[in-house]
C-alpha positions as CSV (number, residue, x, y, z in Angstrom):
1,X,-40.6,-64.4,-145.0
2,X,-43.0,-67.6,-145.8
3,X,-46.9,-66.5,-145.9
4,X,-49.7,-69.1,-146.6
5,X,-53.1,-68.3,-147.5
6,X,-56.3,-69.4,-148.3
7,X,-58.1,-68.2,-150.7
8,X,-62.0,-69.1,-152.1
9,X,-62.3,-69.4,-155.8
10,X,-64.0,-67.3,-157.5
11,X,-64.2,-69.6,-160.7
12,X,-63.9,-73.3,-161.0
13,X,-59.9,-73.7,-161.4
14,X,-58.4,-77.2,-161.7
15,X,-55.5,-79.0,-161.4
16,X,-52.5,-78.9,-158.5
17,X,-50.3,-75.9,-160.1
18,X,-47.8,-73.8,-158.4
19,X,-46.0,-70.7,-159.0
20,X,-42.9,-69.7,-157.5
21,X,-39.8,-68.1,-158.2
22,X,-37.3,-65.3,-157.4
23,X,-35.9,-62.5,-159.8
24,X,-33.6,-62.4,-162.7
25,X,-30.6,-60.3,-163.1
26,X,-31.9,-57.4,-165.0
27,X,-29.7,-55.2,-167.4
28,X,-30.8,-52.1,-168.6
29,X,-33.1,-53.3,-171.1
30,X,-36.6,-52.7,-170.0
31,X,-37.7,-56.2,-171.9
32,X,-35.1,-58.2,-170.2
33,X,-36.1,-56.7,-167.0
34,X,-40.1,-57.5,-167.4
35,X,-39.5,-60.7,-169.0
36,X,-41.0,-63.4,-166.8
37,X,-39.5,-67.2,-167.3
38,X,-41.6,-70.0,-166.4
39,X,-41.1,-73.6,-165.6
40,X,-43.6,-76.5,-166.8
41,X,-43.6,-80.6,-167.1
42,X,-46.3,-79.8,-169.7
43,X,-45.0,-78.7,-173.5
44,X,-47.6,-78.7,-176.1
45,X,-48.2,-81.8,-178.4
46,X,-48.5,-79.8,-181.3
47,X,-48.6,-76.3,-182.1
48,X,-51.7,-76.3,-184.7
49,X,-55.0,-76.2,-182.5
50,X,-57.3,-78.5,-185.1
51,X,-55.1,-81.1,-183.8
52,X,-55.0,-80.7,-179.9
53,X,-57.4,-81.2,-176.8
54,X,-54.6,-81.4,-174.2
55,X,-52.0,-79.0,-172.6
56,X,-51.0,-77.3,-175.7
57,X,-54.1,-75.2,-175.0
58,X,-51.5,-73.6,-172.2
59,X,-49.6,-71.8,-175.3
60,X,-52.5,-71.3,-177.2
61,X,-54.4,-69.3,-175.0
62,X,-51.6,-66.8,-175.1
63,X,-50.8,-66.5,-178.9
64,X,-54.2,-67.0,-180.8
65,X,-57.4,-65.5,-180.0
66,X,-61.1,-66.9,-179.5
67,X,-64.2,-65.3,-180.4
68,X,-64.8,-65.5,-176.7
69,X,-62.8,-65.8,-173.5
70,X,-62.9,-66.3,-169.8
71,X,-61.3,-63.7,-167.9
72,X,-60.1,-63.9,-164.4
73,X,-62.7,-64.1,-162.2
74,X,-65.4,-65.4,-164.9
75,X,-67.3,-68.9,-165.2
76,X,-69.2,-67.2,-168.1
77,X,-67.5,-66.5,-171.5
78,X,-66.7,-63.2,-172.3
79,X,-66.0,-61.0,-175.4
80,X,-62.1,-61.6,-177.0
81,X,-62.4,-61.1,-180.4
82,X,-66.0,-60.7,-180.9
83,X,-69.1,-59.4,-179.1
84,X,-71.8,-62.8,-179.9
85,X,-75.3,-63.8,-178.5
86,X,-78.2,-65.9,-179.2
87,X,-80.4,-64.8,-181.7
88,X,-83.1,-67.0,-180.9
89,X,-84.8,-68.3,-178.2
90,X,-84.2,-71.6,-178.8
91,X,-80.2,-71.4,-178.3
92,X,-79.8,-72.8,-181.9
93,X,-78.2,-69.5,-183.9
94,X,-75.6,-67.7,-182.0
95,X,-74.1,-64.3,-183.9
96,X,-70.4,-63.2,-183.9
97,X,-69.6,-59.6,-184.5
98,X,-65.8,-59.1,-184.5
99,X,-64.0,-55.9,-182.9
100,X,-62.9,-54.3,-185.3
101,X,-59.0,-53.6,-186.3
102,X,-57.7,-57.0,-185.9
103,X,-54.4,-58.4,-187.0
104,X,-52.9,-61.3,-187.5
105,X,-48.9,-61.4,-186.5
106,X,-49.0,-61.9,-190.3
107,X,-50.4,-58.7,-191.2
108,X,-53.6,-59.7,-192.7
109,X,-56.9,-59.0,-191.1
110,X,-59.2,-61.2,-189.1
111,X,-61.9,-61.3,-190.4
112,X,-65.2,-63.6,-190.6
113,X,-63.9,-65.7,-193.2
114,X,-60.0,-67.0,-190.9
115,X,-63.1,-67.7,-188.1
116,X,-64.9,-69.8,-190.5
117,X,-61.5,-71.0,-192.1
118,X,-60.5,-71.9,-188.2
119,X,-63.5,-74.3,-187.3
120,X,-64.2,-75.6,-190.3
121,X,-60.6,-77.2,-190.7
122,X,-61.4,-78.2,-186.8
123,X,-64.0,-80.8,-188.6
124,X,-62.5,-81.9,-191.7
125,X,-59.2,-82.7,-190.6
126,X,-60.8,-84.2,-187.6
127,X,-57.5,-85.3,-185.7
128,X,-57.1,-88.3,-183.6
129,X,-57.2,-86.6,-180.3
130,X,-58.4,-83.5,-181.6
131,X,-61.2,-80.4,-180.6
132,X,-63.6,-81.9,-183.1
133,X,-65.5,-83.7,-180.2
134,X,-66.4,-80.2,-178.6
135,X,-68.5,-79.5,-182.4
136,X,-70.9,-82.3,-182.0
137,X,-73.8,-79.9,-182.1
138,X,-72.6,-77.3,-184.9
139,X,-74.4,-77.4,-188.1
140,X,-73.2,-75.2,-190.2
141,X,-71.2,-71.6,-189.9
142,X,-72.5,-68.6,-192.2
143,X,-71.0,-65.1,-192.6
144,X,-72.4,-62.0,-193.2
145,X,-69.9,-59.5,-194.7
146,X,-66.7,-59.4,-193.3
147,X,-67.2,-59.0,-189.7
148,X,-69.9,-61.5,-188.9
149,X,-70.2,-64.9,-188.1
150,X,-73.7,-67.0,-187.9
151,X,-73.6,-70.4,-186.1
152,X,-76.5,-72.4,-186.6
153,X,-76.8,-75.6,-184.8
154,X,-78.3,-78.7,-184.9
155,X,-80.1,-78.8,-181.8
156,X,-80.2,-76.4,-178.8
157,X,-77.1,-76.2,-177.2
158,X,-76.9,-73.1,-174.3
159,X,-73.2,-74.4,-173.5
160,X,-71.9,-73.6,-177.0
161,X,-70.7,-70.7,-176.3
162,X,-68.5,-72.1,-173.9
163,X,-67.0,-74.4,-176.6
164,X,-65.6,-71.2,-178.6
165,X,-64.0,-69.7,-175.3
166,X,-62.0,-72.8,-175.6
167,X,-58.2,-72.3,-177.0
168,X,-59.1,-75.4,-179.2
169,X,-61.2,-72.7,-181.3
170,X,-58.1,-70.8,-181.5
171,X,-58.4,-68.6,-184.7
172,X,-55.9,-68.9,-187.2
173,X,-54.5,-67.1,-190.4
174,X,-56.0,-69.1,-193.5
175,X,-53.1,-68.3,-195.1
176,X,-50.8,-70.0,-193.1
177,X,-53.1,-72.6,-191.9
178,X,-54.3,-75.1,-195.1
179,X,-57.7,-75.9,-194.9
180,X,-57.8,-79.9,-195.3
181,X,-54.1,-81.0,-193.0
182,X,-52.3,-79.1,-190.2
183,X,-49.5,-77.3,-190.2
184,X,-46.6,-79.1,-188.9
185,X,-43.2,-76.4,-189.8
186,X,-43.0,-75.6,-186.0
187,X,-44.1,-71.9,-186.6
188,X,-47.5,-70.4,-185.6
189,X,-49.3,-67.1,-186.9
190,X,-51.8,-65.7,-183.9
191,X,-53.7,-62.2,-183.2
192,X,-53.0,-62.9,-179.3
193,X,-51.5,-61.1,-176.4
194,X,-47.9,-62.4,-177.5
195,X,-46.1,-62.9,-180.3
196,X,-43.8,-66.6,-180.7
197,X,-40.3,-65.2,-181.0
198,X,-38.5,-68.7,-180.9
199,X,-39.6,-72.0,-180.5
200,X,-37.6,-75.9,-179.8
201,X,-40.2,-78.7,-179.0
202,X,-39.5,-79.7,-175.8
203,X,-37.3,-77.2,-174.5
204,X,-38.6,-73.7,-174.3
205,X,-41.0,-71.3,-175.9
206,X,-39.5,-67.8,-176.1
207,X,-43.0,-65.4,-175.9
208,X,-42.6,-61.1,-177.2
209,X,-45.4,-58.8,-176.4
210,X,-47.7,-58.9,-179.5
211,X,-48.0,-54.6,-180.1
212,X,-51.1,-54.8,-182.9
213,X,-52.5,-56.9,-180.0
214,X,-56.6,-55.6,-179.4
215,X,-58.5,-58.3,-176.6
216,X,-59.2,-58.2,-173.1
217,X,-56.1,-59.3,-172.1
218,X,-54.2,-56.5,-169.6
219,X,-50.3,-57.7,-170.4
220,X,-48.4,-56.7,-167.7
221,X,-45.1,-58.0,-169.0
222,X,-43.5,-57.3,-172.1
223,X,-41.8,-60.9,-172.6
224,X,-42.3,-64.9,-171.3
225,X,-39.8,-67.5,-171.7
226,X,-41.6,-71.0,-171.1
227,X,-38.5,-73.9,-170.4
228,X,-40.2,-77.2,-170.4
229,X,-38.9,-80.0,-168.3
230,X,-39.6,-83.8,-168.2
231,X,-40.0,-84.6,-165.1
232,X,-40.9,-82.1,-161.8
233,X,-37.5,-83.0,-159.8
234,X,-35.5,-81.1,-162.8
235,X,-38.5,-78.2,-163.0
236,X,-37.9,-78.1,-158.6
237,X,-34.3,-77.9,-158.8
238,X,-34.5,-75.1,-161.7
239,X,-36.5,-73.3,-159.6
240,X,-34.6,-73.8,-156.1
241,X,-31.6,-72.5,-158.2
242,X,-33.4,-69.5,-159.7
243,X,-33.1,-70.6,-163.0
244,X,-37.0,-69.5,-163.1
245,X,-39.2,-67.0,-161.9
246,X,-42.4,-69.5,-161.9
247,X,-43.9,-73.0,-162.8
248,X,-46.8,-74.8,-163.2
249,X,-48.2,-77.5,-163.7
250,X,-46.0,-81.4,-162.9
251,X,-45.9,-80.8,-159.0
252,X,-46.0,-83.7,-156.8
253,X,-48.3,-83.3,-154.0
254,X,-44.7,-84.4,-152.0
255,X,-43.3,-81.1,-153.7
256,X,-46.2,-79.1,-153.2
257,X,-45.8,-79.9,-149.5
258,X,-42.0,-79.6,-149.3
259,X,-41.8,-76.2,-151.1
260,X,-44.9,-75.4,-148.0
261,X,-42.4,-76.2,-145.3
262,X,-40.9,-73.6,-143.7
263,X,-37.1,-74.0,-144.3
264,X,-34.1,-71.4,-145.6
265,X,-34.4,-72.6,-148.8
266,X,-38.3,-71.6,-149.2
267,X,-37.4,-68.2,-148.0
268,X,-39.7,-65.2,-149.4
269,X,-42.2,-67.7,-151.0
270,X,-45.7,-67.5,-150.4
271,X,-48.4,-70.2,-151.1
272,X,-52.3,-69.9,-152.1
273,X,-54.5,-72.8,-151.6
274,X,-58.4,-72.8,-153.3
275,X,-60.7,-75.3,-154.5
276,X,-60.0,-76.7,-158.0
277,X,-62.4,-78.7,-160.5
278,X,-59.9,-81.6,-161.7
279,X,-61.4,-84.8,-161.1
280,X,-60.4,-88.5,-161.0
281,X,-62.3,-91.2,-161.3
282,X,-62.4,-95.1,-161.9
283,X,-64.0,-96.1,-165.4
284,X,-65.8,-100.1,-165.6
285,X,-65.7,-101.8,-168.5
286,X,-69.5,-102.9,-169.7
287,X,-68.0,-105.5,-171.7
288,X,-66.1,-107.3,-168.7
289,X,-67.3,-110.2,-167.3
290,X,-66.5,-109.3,-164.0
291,X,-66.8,-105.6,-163.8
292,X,-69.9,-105.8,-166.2
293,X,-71.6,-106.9,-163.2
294,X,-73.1,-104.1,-161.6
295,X,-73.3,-105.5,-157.8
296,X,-69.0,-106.2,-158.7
297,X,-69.2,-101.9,-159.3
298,X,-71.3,-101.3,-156.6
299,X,-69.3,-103.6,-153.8
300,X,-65.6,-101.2,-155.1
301,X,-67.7,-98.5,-154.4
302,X,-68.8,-99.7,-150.9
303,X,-65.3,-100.3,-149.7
304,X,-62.8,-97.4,-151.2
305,X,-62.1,-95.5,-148.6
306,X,-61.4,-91.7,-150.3
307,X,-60.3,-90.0,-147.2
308,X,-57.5,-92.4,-146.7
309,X,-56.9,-92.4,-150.6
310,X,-56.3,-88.5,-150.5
311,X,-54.5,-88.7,-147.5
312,X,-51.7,-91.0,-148.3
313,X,-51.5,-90.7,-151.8
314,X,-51.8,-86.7,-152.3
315,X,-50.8,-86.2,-148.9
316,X,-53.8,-83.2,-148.6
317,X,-53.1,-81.8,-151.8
318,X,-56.9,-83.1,-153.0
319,X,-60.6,-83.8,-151.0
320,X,-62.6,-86.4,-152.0
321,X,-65.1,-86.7,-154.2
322,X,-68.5,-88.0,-154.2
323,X,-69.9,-86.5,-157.2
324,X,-68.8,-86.6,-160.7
325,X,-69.2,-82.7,-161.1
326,X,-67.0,-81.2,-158.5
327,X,-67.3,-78.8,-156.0
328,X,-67.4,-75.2,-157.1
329,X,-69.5,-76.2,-160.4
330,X,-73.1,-75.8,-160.7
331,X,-75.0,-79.0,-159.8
332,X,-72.3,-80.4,-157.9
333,X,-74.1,-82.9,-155.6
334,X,-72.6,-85.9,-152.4
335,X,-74.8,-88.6,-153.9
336,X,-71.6,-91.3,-153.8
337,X,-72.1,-90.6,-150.2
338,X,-75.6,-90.2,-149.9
339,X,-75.8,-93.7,-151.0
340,X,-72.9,-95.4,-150.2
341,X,-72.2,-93.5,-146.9
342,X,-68.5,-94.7,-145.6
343,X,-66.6,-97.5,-146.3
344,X,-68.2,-100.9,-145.3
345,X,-67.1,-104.5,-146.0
346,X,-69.7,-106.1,-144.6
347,X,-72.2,-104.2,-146.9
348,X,-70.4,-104.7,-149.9
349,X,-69.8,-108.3,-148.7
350,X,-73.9,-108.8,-148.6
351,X,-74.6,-107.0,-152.1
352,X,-72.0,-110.1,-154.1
353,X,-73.2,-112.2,-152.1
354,X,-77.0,-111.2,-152.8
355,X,-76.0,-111.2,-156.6
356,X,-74.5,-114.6,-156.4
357,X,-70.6,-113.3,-157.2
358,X,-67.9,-115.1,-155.9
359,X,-65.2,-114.2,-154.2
360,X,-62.3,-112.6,-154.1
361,X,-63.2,-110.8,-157.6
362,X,-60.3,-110.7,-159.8
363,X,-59.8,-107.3,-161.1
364,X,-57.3,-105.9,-163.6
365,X,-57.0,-102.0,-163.3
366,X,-55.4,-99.7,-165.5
367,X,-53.7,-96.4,-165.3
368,X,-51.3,-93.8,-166.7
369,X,-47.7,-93.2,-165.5
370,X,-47.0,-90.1,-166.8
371,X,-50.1,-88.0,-167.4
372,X,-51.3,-87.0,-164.0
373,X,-47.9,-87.1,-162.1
374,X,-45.9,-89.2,-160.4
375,X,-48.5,-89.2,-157.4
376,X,-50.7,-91.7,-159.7
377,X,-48.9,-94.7,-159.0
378,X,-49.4,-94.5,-155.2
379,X,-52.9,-93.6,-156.1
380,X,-53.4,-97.5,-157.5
381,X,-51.1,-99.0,-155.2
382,X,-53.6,-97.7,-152.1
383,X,-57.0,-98.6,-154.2
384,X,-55.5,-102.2,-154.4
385,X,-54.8,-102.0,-151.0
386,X,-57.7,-101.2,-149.8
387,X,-59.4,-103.6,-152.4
388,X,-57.6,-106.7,-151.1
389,X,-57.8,-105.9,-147.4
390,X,-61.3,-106.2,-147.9
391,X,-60.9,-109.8,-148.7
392,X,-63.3,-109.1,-151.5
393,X,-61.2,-108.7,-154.4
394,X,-57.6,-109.4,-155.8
395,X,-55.9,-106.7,-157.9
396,X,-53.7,-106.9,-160.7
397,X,-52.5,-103.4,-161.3
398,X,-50.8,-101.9,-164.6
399,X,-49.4,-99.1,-165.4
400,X,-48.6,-97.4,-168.6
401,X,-46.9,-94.2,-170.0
402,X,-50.2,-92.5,-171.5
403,X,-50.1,-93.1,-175.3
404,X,-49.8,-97.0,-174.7
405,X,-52.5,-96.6,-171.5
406,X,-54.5,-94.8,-174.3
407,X,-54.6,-97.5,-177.0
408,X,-55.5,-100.2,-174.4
409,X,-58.3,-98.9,-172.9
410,X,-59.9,-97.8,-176.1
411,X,-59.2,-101.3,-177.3
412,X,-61.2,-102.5,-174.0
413,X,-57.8,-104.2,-172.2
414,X,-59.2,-103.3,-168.9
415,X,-61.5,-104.4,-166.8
416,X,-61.0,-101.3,-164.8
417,X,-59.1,-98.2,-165.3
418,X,-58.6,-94.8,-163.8
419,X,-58.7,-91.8,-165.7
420,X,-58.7,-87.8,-164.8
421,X,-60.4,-84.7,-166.3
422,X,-59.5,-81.5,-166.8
423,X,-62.9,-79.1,-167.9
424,X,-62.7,-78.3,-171.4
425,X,-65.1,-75.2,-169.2
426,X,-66.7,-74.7,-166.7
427,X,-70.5,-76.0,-166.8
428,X,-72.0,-79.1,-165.5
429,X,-72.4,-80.0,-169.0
430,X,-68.9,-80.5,-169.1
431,X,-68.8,-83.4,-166.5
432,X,-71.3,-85.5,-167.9
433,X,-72.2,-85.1,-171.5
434,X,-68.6,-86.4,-172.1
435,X,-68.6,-89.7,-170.6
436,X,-72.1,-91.1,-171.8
437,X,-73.4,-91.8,-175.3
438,X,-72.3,-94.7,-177.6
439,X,-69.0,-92.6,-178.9
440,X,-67.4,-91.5,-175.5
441,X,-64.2,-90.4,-174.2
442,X,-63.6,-93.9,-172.4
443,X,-64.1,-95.5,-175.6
444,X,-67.1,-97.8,-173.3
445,X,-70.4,-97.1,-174.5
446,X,-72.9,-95.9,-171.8
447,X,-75.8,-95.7,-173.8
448,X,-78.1,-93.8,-170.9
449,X,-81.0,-93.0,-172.7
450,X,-82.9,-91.0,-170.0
451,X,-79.5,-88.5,-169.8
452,X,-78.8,-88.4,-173.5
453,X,-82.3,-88.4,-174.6
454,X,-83.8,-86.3,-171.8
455,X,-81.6,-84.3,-169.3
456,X,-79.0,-83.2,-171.5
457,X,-81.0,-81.8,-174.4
458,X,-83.2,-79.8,-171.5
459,X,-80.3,-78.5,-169.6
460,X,-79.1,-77.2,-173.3
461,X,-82.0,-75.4,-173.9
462,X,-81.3,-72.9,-170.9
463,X,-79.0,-70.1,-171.5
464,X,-79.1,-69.3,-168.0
465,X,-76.9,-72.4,-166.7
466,X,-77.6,-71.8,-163.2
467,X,-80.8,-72.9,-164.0
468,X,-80.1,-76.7,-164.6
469,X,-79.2,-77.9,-161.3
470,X,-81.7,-80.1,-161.4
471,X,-81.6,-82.0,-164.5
472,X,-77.7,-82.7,-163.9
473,X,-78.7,-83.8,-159.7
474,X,-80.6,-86.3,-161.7
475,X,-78.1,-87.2,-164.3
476,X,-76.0,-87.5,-161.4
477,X,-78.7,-89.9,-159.5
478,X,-78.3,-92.0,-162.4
479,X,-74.7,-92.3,-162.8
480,X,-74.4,-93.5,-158.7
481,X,-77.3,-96.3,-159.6
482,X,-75.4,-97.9,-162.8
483,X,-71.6,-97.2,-161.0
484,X,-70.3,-97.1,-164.3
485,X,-68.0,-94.4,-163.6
486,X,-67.0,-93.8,-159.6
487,X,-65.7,-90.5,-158.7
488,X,-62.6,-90.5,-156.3
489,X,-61.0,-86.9,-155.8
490,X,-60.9,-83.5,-157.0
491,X,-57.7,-81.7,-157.0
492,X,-57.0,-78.3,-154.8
493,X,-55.0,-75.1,-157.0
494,X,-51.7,-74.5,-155.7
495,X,-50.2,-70.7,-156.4
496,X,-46.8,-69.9,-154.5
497,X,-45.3,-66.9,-155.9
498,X,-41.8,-65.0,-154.5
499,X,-42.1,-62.0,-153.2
500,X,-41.0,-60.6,-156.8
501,X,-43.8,-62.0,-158.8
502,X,-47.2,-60.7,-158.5
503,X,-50.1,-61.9,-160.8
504,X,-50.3,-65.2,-159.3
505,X,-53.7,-65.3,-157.9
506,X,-54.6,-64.2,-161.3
507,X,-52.9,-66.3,-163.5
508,X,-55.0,-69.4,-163.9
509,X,-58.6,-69.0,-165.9
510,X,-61.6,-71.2,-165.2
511,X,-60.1,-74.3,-167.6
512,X,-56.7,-74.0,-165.2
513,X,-55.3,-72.2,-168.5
514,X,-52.3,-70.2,-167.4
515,X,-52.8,-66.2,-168.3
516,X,-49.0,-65.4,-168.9
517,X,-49.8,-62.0,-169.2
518,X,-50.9,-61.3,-165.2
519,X,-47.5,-62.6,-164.1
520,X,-45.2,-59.4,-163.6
521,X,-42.3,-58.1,-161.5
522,X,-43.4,-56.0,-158.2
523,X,-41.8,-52.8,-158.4
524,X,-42.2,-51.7,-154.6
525,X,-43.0,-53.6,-151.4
């Protein structure tokens, strides 16, 4: 039979994922009959984690360990490797001590020195694209003995912690792992839940229990296979024909809805909708001469209509989005809305004209092809259609495949350009700290002295994060003044399992990083 659900989150989950499926012929192997094979349009970029702040984390996450983790159910980290804490009151020197008896797949022992060894190649390979970003405030890493590792920072910084339950701070064997260039022989060496049988880039990942494994991780299967597909029609088919038993990530919102329907070929699935913390947003170029003009930012932002946006483009798969920390994550605020209220041409009409900007604006805006699904390009096509109804602007849109979207906005080709974020965790922090300062991840200087200087070096001096609500409502004040970056929607989670696979509500952590090890076969109904 078809159920649908609704579930509330109990962590801040993002990105529209689903998980369905139907059992594999078993033989009389006990592996073969636990092994779970999943579908995904996301393979990793590289299988060293000093190089990678993208989807490889998915693999990561279940063949290396971090010091800390984020189980199911958990916004704060919690203890993988290592039992750590502050030592001071100040949140600048936080103390590892690692669990004793752990392995690497190698043999060798992790100890303090392969966690040192791990983040200190983080930084001095420093990657294009890389983890090294989330290190801005570590100063130096000390180690006492061979189970203890001191982190002293440069300034206060509560969300640290956070940054090591990251799979970017994946810890890796020093002996496999040179100190001063990545490793690049397609082969890995982890202490995780699962060991990396076989591996061909861009085709599967073939995933064996890992038996020296010790971490919080309850593996309720003895073996994953993950196939990786280029586009979502071939991972939809695959899964239609029970090639897989799951997938996630690369759904259309058109596919999310179709495999919703109830029809013979949907049979036995059953779908979970809850919030989730993926957000996209339009970035404006400073150095524009139109969009450098903040009544030009401020009159887009008076006439995009979100609802209408969500509803054509993702056809309910997201909500909008007035805030630039979404909804389930501390300090999450409506102050788009507050403001702006809904859409209104005559207002944002009156504020050019009040600024002395002609019209129509000519706009140039950017975007990504192939990052963020297919969805993306009916995304822009509705923005400029809502733009040029107004009569206030005309739209030149272009699209890119991401690497070549990548390279023009950093080299500041558009005046305009939409971007999405997935939380590297799940704090406030997370949604604002990125985007500002003179080095950002737009590659646009926002040099927002009052958040950089004032709100964000206060908020990190609280280890209790549900104490900064205020400082980011302000940050957040701020960002809806100077319209520099205008929030547009933030995606729902998506888990359809078959009546075989159980684990599903499980399976996603608080970064939307799938936890292979809760999917399993039911044994009784």
């Amino acid at each position: 039979m078809f159920n649908r659900t609704s579930l509330q989150a109990t962590a801040a989950l993002a990105s529209i994922s689903l998980l369905a499926g139907c059992g594999l012929l078993a033989d009389d192997e006990a592996e073969t009959e636990s092994r779970i094979v999943v579908g995904t349009t996301s393979s990793p970029t590289t299988l060293d984690p000093a190089a990678a702040w993208d989807s490889s984390w998915e693999l990561y996450r279940n063949v290396f360990q971090t010091l800390l983790s984020f189980p199911t159910g958990s916004t704060t980290p919690q203890p993988d490797a290592a039992d750590c804490r502050f030592t001071d009151s100040a949140s600048k020197v936080f103390q590892c001590d690692l669990h004793e008896g752990l392995r690497f797949s190698s043999g060798t022992e992790v100890d303090a020195g392969a966690v040192k060894h791990s983040i200190e190649r983080i930084r001095t390979i420093n990657a294009e694209g890389g983890p090294n970003g989330l290190l801005g405030s570590l100063d130096r890493i000390e180690t006492d003995g061979d189970r203890r590792v001191v982190f002293r920072l440069k300034e206060p910084d509560a969300t640290f912690p956070f940054v090591l339950a990251t799979p970017a701070m994946s810890i890796v064997d020093p002996a496999s792992y040179p100190a001063d260039r990545l490793r690049e022989d397609g082969e890995l060496v982890g202490s995780g839940p699962y060991l990396l049988d076989a591996y061909t880039e861009g085709v599967k990942a073939e995933l064996v229990g890992n038996p020296a494994y010790k971490g919080f991780a309850d593996r309720k299967n003895t073996a994953v296979t993950i196939r990786y597909f280029a586009d979502s029609e071939a991972l939809v088919a695959a899964l239609k024909k029970k090639r897989i038993d799951a997938t996630y990530r690369g759904l259309t919102a058109e596919e999310v809805v179709e495999l919703s329907e109830k029809k013979p070929e949907n049979e036995g699935l059953q779908v979970v909708e809850s919030t989730g913390a993926t957000i996209h947003y339009l970035v404006f170029n400073p150095e524009d001469p139109q969009a450098g003009k903040p009544a030009v930012r401020q009159a887009v932002a008076q006439v995009i209509d979100r609802g209408a946006l969500v509803g054509k483009a993702y056809k309910g798969t997201a909500e909008p989005l007035y805030s630039m920390v979404p909804k389930g994550i501390a300090g999450h605020t409506t102050k788009f809305f507050d403001h702006y209220g809904d859409p209104d041409v005559a207002k944002a009409k009156r504020i050019l004209r009040k600024a002395g900007v002609d019209e129509p604006v000519k706009l140039t805006i950017g975007y990504t092809t192939d990052r963020y699904g297919s969805s993306t390009a009916a995304e822009f096509a509705e923005i400029k259609r809502q733009l040029e109804a107004s009569g206030l602007f005309e739209v030149t849109l272009v699209g890119k495949p991401w690497k070549d979207f990548q390279t023009a906005y950093q080299k500041g080709e558009y005046p305009v350009f939409g971007r999405g974020w997935f939380p590297d965790f799940p704090d406030p922090d997370n949604f604002i700290a990125p985007f500002v300062g003179k080095k950002n991840v737009h590659a646009a200087p926002y040099e927002q002295s009052e958040i950089t200087r004032e709100l964000l070096p206060e908020s990190r001096r609280k280890s209790d994060r549900a104490a900064v609500t205020e400082q980011f409502e302000r940050a957040q004040q701020i960002l809806v003044e100077d319209v520099r970056l205008l929030p547009l929607w933030q995606g729902k989670l998506y888990i359809a399992a078959s009546e075989e696979i159980g684990g599903g509500e499980r399976a996603l952590d608080p970064q939307t990083v799938m936890q292979l090890w809760e999917l399993h076969r039911k044994t009784s109904w």
